[in-house]
Structure formats: structure tokens, C-alpha cells
N, C-alpha and C positions, 0 to 999 in steps of 0.2 A: 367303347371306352372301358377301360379297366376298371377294378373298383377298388374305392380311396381305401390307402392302406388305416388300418384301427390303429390311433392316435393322428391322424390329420386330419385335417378340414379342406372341404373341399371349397374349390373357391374359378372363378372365371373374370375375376375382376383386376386386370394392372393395378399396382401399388408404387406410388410415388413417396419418399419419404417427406415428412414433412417435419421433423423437430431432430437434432443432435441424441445421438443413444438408444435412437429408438429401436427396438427387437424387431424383426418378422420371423416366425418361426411358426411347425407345426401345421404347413398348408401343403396341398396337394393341388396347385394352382396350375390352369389350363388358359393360355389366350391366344387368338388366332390371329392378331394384330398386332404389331405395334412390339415393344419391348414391353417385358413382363413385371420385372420391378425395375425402378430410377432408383437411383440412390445420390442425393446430391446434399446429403447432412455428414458431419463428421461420426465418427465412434459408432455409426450402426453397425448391428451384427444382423447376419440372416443365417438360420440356423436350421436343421431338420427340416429340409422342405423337399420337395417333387415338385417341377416346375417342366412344363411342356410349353414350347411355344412354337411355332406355325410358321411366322412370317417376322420376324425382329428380332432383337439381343437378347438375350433370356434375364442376362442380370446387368446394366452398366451403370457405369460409377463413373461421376464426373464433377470435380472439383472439392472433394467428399474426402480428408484422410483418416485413416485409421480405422479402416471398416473390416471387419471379419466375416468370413464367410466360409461356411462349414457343415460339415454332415451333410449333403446336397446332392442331387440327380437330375441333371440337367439334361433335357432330352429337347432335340430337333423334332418336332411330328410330325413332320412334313417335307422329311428331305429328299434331294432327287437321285433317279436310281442309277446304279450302274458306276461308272468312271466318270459322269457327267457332273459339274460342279455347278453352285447354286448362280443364279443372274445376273448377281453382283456381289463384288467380296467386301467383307466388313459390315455387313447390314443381318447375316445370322452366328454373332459370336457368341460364346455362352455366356462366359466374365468381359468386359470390355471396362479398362479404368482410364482415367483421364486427367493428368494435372494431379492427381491422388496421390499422396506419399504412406507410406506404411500399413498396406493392406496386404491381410493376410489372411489364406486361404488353404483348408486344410480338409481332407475325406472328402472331396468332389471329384464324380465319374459323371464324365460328356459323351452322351451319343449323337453321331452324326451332327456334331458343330462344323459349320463353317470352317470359322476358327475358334480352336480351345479357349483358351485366356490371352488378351491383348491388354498390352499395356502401355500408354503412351505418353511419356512425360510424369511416369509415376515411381519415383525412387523408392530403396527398403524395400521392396515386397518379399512376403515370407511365404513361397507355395510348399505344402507340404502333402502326402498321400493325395496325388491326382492321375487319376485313371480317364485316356480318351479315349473312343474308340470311333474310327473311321471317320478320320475329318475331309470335309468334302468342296474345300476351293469356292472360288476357285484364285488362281494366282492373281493378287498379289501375297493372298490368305491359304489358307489350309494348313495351319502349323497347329501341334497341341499349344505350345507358350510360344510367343514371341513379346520381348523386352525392347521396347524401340525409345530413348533417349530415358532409359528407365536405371540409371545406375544402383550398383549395392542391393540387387535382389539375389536371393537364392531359390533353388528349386530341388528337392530332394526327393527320393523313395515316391515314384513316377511308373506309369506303365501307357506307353503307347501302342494299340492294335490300330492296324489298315488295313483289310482285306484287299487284295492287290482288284478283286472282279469290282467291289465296292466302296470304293473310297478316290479322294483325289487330293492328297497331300504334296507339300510343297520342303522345306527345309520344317522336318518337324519341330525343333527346338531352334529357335530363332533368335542372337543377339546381332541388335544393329544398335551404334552409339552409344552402347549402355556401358559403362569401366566397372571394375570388381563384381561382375555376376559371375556365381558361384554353383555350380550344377554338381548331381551329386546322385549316387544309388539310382540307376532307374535302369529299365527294358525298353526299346523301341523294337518295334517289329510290325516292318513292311512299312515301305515308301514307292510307288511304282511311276513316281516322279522323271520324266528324263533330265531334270536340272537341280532336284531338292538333295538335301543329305539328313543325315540325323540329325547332325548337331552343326549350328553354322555361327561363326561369330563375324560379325562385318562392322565396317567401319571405325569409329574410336572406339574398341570396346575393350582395351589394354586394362590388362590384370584378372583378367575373366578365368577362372579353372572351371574342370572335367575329373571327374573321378567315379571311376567304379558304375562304369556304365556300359550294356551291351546293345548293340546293333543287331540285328537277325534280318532276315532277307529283303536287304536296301538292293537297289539299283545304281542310283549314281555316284553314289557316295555314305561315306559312315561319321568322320568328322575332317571340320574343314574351319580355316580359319584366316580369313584376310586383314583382319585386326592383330595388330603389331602385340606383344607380350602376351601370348595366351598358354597354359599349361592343359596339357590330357594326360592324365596320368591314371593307368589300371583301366585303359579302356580294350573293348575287346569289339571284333567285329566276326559273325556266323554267316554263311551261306550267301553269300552276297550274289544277286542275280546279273546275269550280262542278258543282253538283247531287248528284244520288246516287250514289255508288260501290259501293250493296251493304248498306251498314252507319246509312241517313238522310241528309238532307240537313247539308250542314255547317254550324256553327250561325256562322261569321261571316261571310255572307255571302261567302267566298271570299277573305279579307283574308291579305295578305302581310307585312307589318309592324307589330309591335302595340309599345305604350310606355305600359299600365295605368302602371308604376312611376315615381319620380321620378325626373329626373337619366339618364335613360337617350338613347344617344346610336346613331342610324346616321349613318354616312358612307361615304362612297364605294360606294350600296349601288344596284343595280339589278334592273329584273325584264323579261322578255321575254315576248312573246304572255301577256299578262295573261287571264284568261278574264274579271275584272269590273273593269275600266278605271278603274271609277269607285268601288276600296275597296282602293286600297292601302296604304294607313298608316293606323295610328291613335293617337291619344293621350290618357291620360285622366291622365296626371301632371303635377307641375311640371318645370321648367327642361330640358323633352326636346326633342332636333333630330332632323330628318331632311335625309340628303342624298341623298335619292333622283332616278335617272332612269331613262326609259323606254329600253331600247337592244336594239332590235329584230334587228340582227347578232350580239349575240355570240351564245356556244357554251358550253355547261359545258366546265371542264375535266374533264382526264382523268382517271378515277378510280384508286386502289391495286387491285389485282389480288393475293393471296398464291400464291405456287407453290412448294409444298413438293416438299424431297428429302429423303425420308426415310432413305436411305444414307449420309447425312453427316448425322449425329446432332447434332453442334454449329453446324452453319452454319445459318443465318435464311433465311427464303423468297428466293429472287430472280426476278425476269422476266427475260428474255435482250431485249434490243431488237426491235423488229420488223424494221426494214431494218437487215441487216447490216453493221460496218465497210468504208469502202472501202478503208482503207488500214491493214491490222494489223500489227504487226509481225510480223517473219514466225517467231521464234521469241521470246516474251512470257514474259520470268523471271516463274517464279512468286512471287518477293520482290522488291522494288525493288530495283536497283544500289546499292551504297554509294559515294560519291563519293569521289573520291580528289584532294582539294586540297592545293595545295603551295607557294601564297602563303600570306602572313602574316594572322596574328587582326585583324580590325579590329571593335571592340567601340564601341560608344556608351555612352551615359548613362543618367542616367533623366529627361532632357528627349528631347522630339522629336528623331532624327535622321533626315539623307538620308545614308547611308553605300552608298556603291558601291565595288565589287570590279576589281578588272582581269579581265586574259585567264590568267590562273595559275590560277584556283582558290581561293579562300579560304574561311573559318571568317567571317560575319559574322551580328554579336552585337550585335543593337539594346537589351537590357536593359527599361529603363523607356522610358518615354514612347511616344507616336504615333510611330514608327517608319514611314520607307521603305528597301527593301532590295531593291538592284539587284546582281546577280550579274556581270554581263558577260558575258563568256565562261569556259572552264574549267567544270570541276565544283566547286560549289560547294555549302556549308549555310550555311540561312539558322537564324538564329531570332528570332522577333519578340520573344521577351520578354512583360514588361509592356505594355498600350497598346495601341491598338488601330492594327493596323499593316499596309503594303499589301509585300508581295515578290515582286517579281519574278528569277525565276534565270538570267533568261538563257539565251546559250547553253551547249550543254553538258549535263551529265547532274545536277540537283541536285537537293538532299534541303532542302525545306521545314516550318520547326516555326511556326506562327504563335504559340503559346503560348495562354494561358487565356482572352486577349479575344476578342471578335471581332475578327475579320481577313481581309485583302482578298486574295487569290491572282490574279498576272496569267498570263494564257493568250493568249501573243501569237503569231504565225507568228518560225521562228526560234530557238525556245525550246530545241529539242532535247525531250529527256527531262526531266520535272520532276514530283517523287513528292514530293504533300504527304504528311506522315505523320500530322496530329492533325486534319482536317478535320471541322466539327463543321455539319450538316448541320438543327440546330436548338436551342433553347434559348438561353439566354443569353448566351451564346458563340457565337451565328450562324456562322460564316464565310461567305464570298459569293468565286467566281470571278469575275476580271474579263477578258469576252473581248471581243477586235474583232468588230466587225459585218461585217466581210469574211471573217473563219474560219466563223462561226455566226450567222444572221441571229434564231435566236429559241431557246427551249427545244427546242421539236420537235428542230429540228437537230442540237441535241447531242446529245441522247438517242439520235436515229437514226445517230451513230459512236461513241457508247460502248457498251462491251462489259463485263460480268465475267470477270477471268483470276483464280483462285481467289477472296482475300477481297477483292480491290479490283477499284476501277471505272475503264477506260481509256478516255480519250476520245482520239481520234484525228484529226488534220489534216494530212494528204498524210504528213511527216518528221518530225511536231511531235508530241508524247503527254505529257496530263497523267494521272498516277496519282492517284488519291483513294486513299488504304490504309486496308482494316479498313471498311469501306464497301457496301454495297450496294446494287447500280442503281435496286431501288426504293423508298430513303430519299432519292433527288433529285426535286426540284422545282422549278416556276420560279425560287419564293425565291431559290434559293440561288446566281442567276446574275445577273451585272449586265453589260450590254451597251454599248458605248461607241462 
């Protein structure tokens, strides 16, 4: 046995909940029977933990809503070798929820689950940062998520690994019956399935999207959708394999885009080094498009990686950049500056404003509408309000609230010091930096000067530093940047 990481406790004992809100966190728990924690209270959170278990579910939830689950290493230790899948499927998942509405799951990496996360009769769920690796069946199981009468969950910034020698996966992203699941940002790579695909939506699961996801060496399939209204948009499929992997031949001939359902729509969706050229799409519904091209240059993007600390019990996974900032500051508050303005309020409406500040310092307060919010010089607060609105602070040291819309942050040479504080890095609420193409020519770039100094993310340009606060380096993505 390993030895317990410093800040957990070690522990060999199952834990049942027993009261509404109650925590588990902070263990390094091992059991060889049985499922490892029950959870069947409302509002629990399980938090920082390493959980090994042998023979049962690692964590399941049942009849229990609103439970969080996070920063977590959920390990199989006991699983079987080779392309062979475990006795019976369902009995080693990692998450398993039940009847559960509103749970949400966020910096959780699975090795060798059964199946990843199961969800059944449990609407809202919000997965976010989930890394599987090599889920091992056997059918009817073997998916990282499957959503089964689990409407209005999403699942974003995801990375699936299957070693084709070690693993036995099934349709790894799995929608049956569930309407408006919303998929988004991730990597799968490798399915050696002769029947699974990436991504599968089946039965009523009309209004269900795909965006901004890559396939890398699948077999049978990349996505595929037999449920009527589904959209894939900005999906991409790499190296797709024909023949045997281990487990028969695949049974669609090596197809990449499947549209059995009605109303089902790709766009903007590509594949490279095709292994059968000549079976990339298919369609057996009505009113389905494809906007597929062949694009022999691109590259998957980059996939989420989780890097747990488990000595800081509350904080979320981060990666530290590869290439180091060049230019840090040389001593980086651990909290943002609080600005100190000393010109006058200038407040807008709830129509659109362009409201600009001088060189003093000011309080501006765009309220309602589409708002623009130019700082000048001084330190300055912004806040956008209502509306969905673009602010810029100038130079100086200022403190940025975009408020509840989406909203646009400028990142220009010049800026000084400028610490967004509510930067909402997905969901409905998007927000998007906007930088020059002379500071940062792409995403890479930024990423290779941003840094984490405690909870937020600094990105650096020679004398210029924008704070993201309450943030994590690896909750950014392209999305979230727009280039001018």
C-alpha cells in the first residue's frame, strides 16, 4: 500500500451518511467490500479525498439531492486485466446517483471504473473537470458518464483515456432519455468497442448539443445520435481505427458520423487521417445536415489533466503552466489591490452606455443595458450591471464586476493592474477576455504567461497583469478568449 498523502487520514472504514450537510473530506479511504461511501442525505459534500475500493461503487447516491462532489481520486484496486471486463456491470461505478436531482461534480479522475459516473433518474447535474481512465465493462456499462432518464445535465472540459490492450469501453458518453444534456469541451481517446462511439444520444433525448469535442482513435464510431433534435457542433474526429482491436471487427464499418434520428444536425464538424474515406457520415432520418470537411492539419486540442493537493483541503486541482511567466511581479499580493478612487460616481441607465472615466479614479456604474466602460487612467471600479457589457480599466490598478451577463473584459498593453472579480469561465454567463494580437498571438500564449498565485489566475505582459479571481488555471480554455 502507498503511503497516505500529508493532509489525509487514513481510514478502511465504509461511511454511510447520516444527517443532511454533512462533509466527508480529508481521507484517504481503502475498502475491500461493499461500496465505500452511501450517501442518502441531502446537501452532502465529499471533498479532498482518495478512495480505493476492491469490490462495490466507490461513492453512490441515492434518493440524496444536491450533493457535491469534488477534488476526488477514485481508484478501482482491483480491476481485471487485459480487454476482459469486470463479472457484472453496475456493481463497480465510481459516482452511481439515484432518484438525486442537482448534484454536482467537479476535479474527479477515475481509474479503471467499471463505469465512470451513472446517473439514473437524476435531473440538473452539473459534471465539471472529469478525467477517466480505462473503463472496463463490461456491456451494458463501460462508459466514462452515462445520463439515463436524467434530463438538463451538463458535462464540460472532460478527458477520456482507454488503452485499446487495457480497457473495455462501451459508448463512452452515454445519453438515453435524458432531453437538454448539454456536452461540451472535452478529449476522448480510444474506444476498442466493436459497437460503442464517443458520444451516443438514444432515445427521448431531443434538445441534447455537442460542442468543441475531439474523438482520437475510436473504432466504431465518433458521434452518433438516434434521438430526434440533437446538434454537434465544432466536433472533430483523429485517426479513427478499421479492423480488429481485440474485441471483433467493428460493426460500422469504421463510420464517424451517424444521424439514425430525425432533425439531427452537424456543423462545423471535421475528421483527419480517416482510416475509411469512404464512410463518414451517415443518415437514416429526416431533415438532418452535415457540415463536414476533411482537414488533414489540424491537431486535437489539449486535453484537462487533474493535479491534486491534497494539503489544501478546499482548494480544486490546478496545473501550473509549462513555460514559466516571463515577467512576474516580483512580489504578487495574495488578494487583489483594492482601488482607491477619488473622482466622482458616474452611473448610467438601463439603456446601453459608453460612460468613460478620466485620470482620477472613478466608481463607474453602467446599471442596465449593453454597457461600455472605459476607466482611463487612475484606479478605478467598474461594474457592468445588467447587459451584456465590454470594460475596459485602463490604466492604473482597477477592480472589474461584469455582473450576471456575459461580458467582455479588455486586456490591452498599458492596462496596469486589472483584477476581474466575478469572471465566469462557462455557462450561461460566459465571459470572454478581449486581447490584442500583439500581447498574445493565440491561447497557447496566454497560458504559457499565466500563472496561479493562491486562488486566482495571473496572466502577465512585460508591466501589464490581468487577475482572474477565485479561478483556476485549469478552468481556461480557448472559449474564453477573443483575439482582435
Amino acid at each position: 500500500m502507498t503511503t497516505t498523502p500529508a493532509g489525509l487520514t487514513y481510514s478502511t472504514t465504509p461511511i454511510t451518511t447520516s444527517y443532511d450537510g454533512q462533509i466527508i473530506e480529508n481521507l484517504d479511504l481503502w475498502v475491500t467490500s461493499g461500496d465505500a461511501i452511501t450517501v442518502n442525505h441531502d446537501n452532502v459534500i465529499i471533498r479532498n479525498v482518495i478512495i480505493h475500493d476492491a469490490n462495490g461503487n466507490t461513492i453512490s447516491v441515492e434518493d440524496a439531492n444536491n450533493v457535491h462532489i469534488s477534488n476526488a481520486l477514485l481508484i478501482n484496486s482491483a480491476p481485471p486485466t487485459g480487454q476482459a471486463g469486470e463479472d457484472t456491470a453496475f456493481d463497480h461505478v465510481a459516482i452511481v446517483a439515484v432518484g438525486s436531482s442537482g448534484l454536482v461534480v467537479d476535479h474527479v479522475t477515475m481509474q479503471d471504473p467499471e463505469t465512470g459516473i451513472l446517473l439514473r433518474d437524476s435531473p440538473g447535474a452539473t459534471l465539471s473537470f472529469i478525467e477517466s481512465h480505462n473503463a472496463r465493462g463490461p456491456f451494458p456499462g463501460g462508459q466514462m458518464v452515462q445520463f439515463v432518464n436524467s434530463p438538463n445535465g451538463t458535462l464540460t472540459d472532460f478527458y477520456s483515456m482507454n488503452d485499446r490492450a487495457n480497457s473495455r469501453p462501451e459508448d463512452v458518453v452515454s445519453v438515453i432519455d435524458s432531453a437538454n444534456v448539454h456536452i461540451s469541451r472535452g478529449v476522448i481517446d480510444g474506444d476498442n468497442s466493436p459497437s460503442g462511439v464517443g458520444i451516443m444520444f438514444e432515445g427521448n433525448s431531443q434538445g441534447g448539443t455537442v460542442d468543441h469535442v475531439d474523438v482520437i482513435h475510436m473504432g466504431n464510431g465518433g458521434f452518433s445520435s438516434y434521438s430526434d433534435d440533437v446538434t454537434f457542433d465544432h466536433v472533430r474526429s483523429f485517426d479513427n481505427i478499421a479492423g480488429d482491436q481485440g474485441r471483433g471487427t467493428n460493426m460500422s464499418n469504421t463510420l464517424i458520423f451517424a444521424a439514425p434520428g430525425d432533425d439531427v444536425h452537424f456543423t462545423n464538424a471535421s475528421y483527419t487521417h480517416a482510416a475509411n474515406p469512404n464512410n463518414i457520415y451517415w443518415t437514416a432520418g429526416d431533415d438532418d445536415s452535415f457540415s463536414v470537411i476533411n482537414d488533414p492539419s489540424a491537431v486535437p486540442q489539449a486535453h484537462i489533466t487533474n493535479v491534486f493537493s491534497w494539503s489544501s483541503p478546499s482548494t480544486t486541482p490546478t496545473t501550473p503552466p509549462t513555460t514559466p511567466p516571463t515577467t512576474p511581479p516580483t512580489t504578487p499580493p495574495t488578494t487583489p489591490p483594492v482601488s482607491s478612487e477619488t473622482g466622482p460616481d458616474i452611473n448610467g441607465n438601463n439603456s446601453g452606455n459608453a460612460l468613460t472615466g478620466t485620470s482620477n479614479g472613478e466608481k463607474i456604474n453602467g446599471q442596465g443595458g449593453n454597457d461600455v466602460l472605459s476607466g482611463l487612467g487612475g484606479n478605478d471600479v467598474l461594474r457592468g450591471g445588467n447587459g451584456h457589457d465590454v470594460l475596459n480599466g485602463g490604466a492604473g490598478s482597477d477592480q472589474l464586476f461584469g455582473g450576471a451577463s456575459s461580458d467582455t473584459f479588455v486586456f490591452k498593453a498599458g492596462n496596469g493592474l486589472d483584477t476581474v472579480e466575478d469572471f465566469a469561465a462557462r455557462g450561461r454567463s460566459h465571459d470572454f477576455v478581449q486581447i490584442d494580437k500583439s500581447m498574445f498571438a493565440n491561447f497557447n500564449a496566454v497560458i504559457a504567461s499565466a500563472h496561479q498565485v493562491g486562488d486566482d489566475v495571473w496572466i502577465d505582459h512585460g508591466t501589464d497583469h490581468l487577475v482572474l479571481s477565485d479561478l483556476h488555471l485549469r478552468e481556461l480554455s480557448p472559449q474564453d478568449f477573443r483575439f482582435s
